[in-house]
C-alpha positions in Angstrom: -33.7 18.2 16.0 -31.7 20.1 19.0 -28.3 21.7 18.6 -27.0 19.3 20.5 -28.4 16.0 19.0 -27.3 17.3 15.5 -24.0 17.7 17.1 -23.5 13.7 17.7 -24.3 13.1 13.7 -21.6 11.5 12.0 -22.0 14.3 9.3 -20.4 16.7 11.9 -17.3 14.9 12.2 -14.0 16.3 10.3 -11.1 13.8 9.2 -7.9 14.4 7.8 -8.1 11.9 5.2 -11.5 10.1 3.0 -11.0 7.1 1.4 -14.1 7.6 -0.1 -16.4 4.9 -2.1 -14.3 1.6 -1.8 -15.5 -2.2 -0.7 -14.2 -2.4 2.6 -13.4 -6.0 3.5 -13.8 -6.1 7.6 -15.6 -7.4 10.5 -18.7 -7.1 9.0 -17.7 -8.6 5.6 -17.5 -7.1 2.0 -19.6 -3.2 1.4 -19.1 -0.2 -0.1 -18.2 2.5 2.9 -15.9 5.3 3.1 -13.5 5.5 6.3 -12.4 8.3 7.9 -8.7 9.0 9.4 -7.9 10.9 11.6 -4.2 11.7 13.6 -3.8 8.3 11.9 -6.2 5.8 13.1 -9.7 5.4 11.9 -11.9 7.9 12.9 -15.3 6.8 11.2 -16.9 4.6 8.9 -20.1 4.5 7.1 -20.9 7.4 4.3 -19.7 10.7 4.5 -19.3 14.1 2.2 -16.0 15.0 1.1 -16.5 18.2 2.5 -15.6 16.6 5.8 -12.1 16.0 5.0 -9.0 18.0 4.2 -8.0 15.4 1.7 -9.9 12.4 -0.1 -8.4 9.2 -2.3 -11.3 7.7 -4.6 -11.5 4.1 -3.8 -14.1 3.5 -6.5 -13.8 0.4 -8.1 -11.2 -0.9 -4.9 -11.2 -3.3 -2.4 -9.9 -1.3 0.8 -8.1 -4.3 3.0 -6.8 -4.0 6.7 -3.0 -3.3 6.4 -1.1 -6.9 5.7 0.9 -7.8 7.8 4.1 -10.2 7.1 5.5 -11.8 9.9 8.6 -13.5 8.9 11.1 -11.4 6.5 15.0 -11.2 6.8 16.2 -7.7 5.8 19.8 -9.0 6.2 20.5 -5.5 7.8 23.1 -5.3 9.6 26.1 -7.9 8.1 24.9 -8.5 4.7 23.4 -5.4 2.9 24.7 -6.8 -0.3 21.5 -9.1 -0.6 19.4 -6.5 1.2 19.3 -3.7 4.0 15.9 -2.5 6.0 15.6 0.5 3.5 15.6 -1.9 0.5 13.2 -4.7 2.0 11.0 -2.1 3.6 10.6 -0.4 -0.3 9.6 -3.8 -1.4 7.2 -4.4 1.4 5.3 -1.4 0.8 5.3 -1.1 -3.3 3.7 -4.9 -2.8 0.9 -3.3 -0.4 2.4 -4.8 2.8 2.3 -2.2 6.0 4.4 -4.2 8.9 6.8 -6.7 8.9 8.5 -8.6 11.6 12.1 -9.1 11.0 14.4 -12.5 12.0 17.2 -12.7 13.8 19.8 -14.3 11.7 21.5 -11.2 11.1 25.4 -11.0 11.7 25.8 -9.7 14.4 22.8 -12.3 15.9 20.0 -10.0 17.2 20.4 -11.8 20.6 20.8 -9.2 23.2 19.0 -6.1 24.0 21.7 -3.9 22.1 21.5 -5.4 19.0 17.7 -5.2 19.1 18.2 -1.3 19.9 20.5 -1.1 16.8 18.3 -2.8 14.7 15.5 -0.1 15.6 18.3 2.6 15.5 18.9 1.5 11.9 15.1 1.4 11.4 14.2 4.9 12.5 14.1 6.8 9.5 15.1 4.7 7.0 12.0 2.2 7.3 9.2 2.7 4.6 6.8 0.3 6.5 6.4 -0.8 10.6 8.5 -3.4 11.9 9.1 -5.4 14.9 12.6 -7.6 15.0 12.9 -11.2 16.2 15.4 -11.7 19.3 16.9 -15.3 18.7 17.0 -17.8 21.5 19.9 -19.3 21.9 21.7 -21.9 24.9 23.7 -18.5 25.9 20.6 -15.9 26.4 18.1 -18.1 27.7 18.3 -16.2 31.1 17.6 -13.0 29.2 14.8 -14.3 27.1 11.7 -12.9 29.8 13.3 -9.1 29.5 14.4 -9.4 25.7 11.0 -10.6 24.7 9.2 -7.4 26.5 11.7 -4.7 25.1 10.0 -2.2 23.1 9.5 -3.0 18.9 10.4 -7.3 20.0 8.6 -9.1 17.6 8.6 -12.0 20.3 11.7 -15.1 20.5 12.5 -17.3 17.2 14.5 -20.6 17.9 16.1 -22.2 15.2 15.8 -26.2 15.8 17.7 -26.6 12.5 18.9 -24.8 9.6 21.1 -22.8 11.5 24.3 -22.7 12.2 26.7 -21.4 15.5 24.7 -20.1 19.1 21.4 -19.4 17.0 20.8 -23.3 16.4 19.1 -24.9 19.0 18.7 -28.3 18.4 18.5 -30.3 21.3 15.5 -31.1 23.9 16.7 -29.7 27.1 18.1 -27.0 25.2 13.9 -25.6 23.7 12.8 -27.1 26.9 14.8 -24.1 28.6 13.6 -21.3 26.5 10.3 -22.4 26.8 10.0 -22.5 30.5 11.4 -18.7 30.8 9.2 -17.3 28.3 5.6 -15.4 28.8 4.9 -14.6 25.0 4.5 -17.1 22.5 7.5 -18.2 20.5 8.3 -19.0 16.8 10.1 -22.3 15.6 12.0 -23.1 12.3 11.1 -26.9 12.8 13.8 -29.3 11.3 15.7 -32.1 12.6 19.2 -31.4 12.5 20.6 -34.8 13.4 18.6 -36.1 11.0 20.1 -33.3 8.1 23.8 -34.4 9.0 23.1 -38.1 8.6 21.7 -37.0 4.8 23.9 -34.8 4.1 25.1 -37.4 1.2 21.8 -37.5 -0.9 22.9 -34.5 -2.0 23.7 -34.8 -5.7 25.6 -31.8 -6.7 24.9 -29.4 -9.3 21.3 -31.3 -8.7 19.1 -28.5 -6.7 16.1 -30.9 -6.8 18.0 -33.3 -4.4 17.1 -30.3 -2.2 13.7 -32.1 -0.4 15.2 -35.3 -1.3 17.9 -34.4 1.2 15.7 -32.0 3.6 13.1 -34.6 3.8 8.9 -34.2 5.6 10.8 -36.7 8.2 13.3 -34.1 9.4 10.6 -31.2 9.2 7.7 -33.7 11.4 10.4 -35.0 14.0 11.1 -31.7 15.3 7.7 -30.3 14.9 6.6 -32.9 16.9 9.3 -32.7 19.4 8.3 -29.3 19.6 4.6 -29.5 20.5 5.3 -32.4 22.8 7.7 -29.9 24.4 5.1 -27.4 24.5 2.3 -29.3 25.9 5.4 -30.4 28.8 5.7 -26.8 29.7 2.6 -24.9 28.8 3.6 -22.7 26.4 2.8 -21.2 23.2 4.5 -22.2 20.3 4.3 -20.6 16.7 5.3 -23.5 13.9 6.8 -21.5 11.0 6.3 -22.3 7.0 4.8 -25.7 7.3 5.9 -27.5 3.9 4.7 -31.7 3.9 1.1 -33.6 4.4 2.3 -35.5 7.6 2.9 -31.9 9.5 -0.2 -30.7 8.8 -1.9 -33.4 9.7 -0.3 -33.8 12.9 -0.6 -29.8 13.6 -4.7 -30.8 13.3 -4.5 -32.2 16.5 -1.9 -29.3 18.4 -4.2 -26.7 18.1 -4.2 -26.7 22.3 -0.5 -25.2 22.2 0.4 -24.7 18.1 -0.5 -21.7 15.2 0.5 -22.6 11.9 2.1 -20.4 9.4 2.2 -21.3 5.5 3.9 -19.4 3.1 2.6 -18.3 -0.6 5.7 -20.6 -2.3 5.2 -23.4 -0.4 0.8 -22.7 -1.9 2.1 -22.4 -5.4 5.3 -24.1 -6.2 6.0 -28.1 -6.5 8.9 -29.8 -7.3 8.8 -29.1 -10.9 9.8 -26.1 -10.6 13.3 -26.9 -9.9 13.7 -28.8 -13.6 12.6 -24.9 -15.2 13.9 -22.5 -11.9 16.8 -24.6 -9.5 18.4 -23.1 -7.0 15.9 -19.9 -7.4 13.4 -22.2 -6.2 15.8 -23.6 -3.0 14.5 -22.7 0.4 14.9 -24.0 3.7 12.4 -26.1 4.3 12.1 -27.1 0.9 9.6 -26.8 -1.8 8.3 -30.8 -2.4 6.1 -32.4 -4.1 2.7 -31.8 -5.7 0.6 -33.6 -3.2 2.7 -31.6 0.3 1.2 -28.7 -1.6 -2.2 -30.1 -1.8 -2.0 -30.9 2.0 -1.3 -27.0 2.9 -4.3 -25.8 0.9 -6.1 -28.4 3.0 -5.0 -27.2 6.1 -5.7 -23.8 5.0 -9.4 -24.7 4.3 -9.6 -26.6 7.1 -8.6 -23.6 9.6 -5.5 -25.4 10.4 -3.4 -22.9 9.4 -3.5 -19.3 11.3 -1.2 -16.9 9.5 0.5 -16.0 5.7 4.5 -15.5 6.0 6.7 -14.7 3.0 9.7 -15.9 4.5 11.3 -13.2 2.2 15.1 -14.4 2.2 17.3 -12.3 -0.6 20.3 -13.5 -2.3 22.0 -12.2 -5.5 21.7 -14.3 -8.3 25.6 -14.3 -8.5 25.4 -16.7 -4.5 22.0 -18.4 -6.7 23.9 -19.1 -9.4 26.5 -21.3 -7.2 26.4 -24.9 -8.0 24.4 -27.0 -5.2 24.8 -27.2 -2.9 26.9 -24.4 -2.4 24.2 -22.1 -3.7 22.2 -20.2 -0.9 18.6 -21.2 0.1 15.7 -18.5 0.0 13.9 -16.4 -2.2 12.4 -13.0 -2.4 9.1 -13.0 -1.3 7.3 -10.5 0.4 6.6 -8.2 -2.8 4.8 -10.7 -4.1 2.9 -12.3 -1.7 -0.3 -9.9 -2.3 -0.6 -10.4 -5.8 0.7 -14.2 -5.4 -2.3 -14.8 -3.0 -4.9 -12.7 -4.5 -4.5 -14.6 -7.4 -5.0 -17.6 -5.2 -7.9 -15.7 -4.7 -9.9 -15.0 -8.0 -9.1 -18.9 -8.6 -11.5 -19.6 -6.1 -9.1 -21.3 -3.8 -9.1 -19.3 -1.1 -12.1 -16.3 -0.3 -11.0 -12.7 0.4 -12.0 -13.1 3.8 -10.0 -15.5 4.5 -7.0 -13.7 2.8 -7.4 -10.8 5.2 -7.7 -13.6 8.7 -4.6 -15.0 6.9 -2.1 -11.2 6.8 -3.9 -9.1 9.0 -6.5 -10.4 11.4 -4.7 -13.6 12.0 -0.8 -12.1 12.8 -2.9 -9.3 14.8 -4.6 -12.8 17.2 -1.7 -14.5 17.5 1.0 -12.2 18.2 -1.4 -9.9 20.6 -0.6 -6.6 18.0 -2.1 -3.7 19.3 -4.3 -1.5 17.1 -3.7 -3.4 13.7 -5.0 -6.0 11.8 -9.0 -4.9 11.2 -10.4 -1.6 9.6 -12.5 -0.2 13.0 -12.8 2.2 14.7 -9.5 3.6 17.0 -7.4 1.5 15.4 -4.2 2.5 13.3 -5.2 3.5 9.6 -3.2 0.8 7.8 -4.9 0.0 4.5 -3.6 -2.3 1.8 -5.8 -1.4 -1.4 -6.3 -3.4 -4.2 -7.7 -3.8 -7.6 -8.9 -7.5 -7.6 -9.8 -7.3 -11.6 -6.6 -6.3 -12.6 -4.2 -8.5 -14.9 -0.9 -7.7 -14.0 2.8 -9.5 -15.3 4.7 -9.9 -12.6 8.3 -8.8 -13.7 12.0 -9.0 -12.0 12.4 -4.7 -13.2 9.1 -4.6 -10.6 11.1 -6.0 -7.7 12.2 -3.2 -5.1 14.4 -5.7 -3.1 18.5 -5.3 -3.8 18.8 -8.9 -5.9 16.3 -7.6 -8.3 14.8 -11.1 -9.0 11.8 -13.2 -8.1 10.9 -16.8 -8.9 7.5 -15.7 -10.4 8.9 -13.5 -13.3 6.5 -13.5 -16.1 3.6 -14.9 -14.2 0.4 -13.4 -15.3 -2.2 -12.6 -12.0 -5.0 -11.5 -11.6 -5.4 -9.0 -8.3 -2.9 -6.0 -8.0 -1.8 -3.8 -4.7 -2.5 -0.3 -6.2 -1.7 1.9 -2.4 0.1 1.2 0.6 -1.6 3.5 3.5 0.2 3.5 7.0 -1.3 5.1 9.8 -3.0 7.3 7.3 0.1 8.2 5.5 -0.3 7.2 1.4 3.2 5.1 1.1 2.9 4.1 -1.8 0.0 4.5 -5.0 0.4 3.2 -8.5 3.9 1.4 -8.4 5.1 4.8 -6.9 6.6 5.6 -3.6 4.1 8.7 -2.3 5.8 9.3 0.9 8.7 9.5 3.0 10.1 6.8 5.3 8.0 6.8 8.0 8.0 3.2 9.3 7.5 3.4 13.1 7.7 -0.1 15.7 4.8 -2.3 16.0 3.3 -2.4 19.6 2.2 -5.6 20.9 -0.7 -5.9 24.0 1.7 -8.0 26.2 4.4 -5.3 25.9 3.0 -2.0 26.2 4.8 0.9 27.4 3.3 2.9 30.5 1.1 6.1 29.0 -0.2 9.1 30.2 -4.4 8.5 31.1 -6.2 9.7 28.9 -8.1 12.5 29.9 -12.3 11.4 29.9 -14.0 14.4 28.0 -17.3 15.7 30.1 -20.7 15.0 28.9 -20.8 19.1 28.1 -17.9 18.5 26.0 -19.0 16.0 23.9 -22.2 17.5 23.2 -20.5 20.6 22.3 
């Protein structure tokens, strides 16, 4: 063989980092393969000697998954960093194998101009274990702004609250979506409830009675606006993004939006019925509510079915102190998004969902439907994120685990099987065996509608690559 040819062998290449021996779950399904990184994306896959790279983690025995990807969180950074700040939430993400998140906007003040966006990342920078991208809220007052807000560098896209919200960010009337829609290029997310329809319930309440939560918060309120919302869509020709579907009727309705609509579901909504209030209450209250046993039947269906596009943790922290308030004066949401790897992966090894399907569901899927650049699959040239996980392990989920500032999580003493053991991004080790490896790193998702102008790329000559 010539000089030159033995030059092109993949056994001539050099990478910074070897994840050597691992299954790698990616486009071309389940095998044992090493991958190469280097300057932080993916360099090579296939079989290499560890000769060929400065350092090498022994996947052995791993699954090696694209980085996950969880694309609804609120950090509560800036205004309330007594339930959590982007440091804290960020920590969780990454000691429960996630790599990005995308943050919401419901932060005080409102991430609704292009300032608070740049604090937010200002705030980020630094401080940030994992990559982000921040939510810019729609509102009545920024709609003109919307096209240049949703283009800004690290913009995870717009989110429009039809209900559960309260002062500018709650949008709840027809002309009022209609509006945002029509101004917007990228596609947008929707917290889908009908607020009229929550103020005239508003008295099946029972207080000190958290399980009047859904009675109040009904699958009426959450399929009215959905539906308003697609029909909205379909007016206008826009892309919508329908966020923690929680009843049967809007998932079956969604079946037939799948011209304008992606789905999200969340891993509570998967697990929990309304018997969990009787042992959990108000740690178990989320907006939209957790319902009954055959709603959660109706999501797995939707999931199997390919209804359902994307996994969001919906990760909403509040001391147990606010939890502990009597409803309805306690606080709706949970922590979520430290558990939402080992939640699902023991979805997994119950045979109700395949590990393909979890990877479309956190990484390939967010990556489709929100246009990410360079994230979501293990290939080559794209960024080295790797969640990597023992799927055999039995683990006890316990509230001392929980990174996030409350210190709590609904699924305290739950047995799983499946465990994130490392947190890899952009070929950085984060995190390995429940310890924090690395500095805070975190850097702003990029997104294919929204790139930045770059230098070319310099083509290297044929003389050049031959060597």
């Amino acid at each position: 063989m010539s000089p030159s040819a033995t030059s092109l062998n993949p056994a001539s290449e050099t990478f910074d980092l070897l994840l050597k021996g691992g299954t790698v779950v990616n486009q071309d399904g389940e095998g044992v393969r090493d991958v190469g990184v280097r300057a932080g994306r993916i360099a090579g896959i296939g079989s290499f000697h560890p000769d060929q790279a400065g350092e090498i983690i022994d996947c052995t025995g791993l699954h090696i998954l694209p980085g996950v990807i969880d694309t609804q969180v609120h950090f509560r950074e800036p205004g309330m960093e007594h339930k959590e700040d982007l440091e804290s939430g960020s920590r969780a993400a990454v000691m429960g194998g996630v790599t990005a998140v995308f943050e919401m906007p419901n932060t005080n003040p409102l991430t609704i101009s292009a300032s608070a966006l740049e604090d937010k990342l200002a705030r980020a920078r630094g401080r940030m274990h994992c990559d982000f991208a921040f939510f810019v809220g729609g509102t009545h007052d920024n709609v003109k702004d919307l096209p240049e807000l949703e283009m800004l560098p690290g913009a995870a896209g717009i989110k429009v609250f039809i209900g559960s919200s309260t002062g500018s960010l709650l949008v709840a009337d027809d002309p009022g979506v209609r509006a945002i829609l029509k101004v917007i290029r990228r596609r947008a997310s929707f917290h889908c409830e009908d607020e009229p329809r929550l103020e005239e319930r508003k008295h099946l309440r029972v207080v000190g009675d958290p399980s009047s939560h859904p009675v109040w918060r009904d699958e009426i309120a959450a399929l009215t606006a959905t539906t308003r919302l697609v029909n909205l869509a379909r007016e206008v020709g826009k892309r919508i993004h329908v966020l923690h579907i929680t009843s049967q009727e809007e998932m079956e309705f969604l079946r037939g939006a799948k011209d304008v609509a992606t789905v999200e579901v969340t891993p509570h909504h998967l697990t929990m019925d309304d018997s969990w209030y009787g042992r959990l209450g108000s740690l178990v209250q989320m907006n939209p509510p957790v319902r009954a046993a055959q709603h959660r039947a109706a999501i797995w269906r939707g999931l199997s079915e390919g209804v359902v596009d994307v996994l969001g943790s919906d990760h909403a922290p509040h001391t147990l102190e606010e939890k502990a308030k009597p409803y309805p004066n306690s606080p709706s949401g949970m922590t979520g998004v430290q558990t939402l790897v080992p939640m699902m992966l023991d979805h997994v090894n119950a045979g109700r969902l395949s590990l393909a399907r979890f990877v479309d569901l956190s990484s390939a899927g967010p990556a489709r439907i929100f246009n990410i650049a360079t994230k979501g699959r293990i290939a080559v040239g794209y960024d080295a994120d790797f969640t990597i996980v023992d799927l055999k392990r039995r683990q006890t989920i316990r509230n001392e685990w929980i990174a996030s500032k409350p210190g709590w999580t609904p699924y305290d003493g739950v047995e799983v099987t499946g465990w994130p053991v490392g947190t890899l991004i952009r070929g950085n080790k984060v995190m390995w065996e429940g310890e924090l490896t690395g500095p805070s790193g975190g850097a702003p998702v990029r997104f294919m509608e929204a790139l930045e102008p770059t230098r070319p790329t310099r083509t290297p000559t044929l003389l050049e690559r031959l060597g």
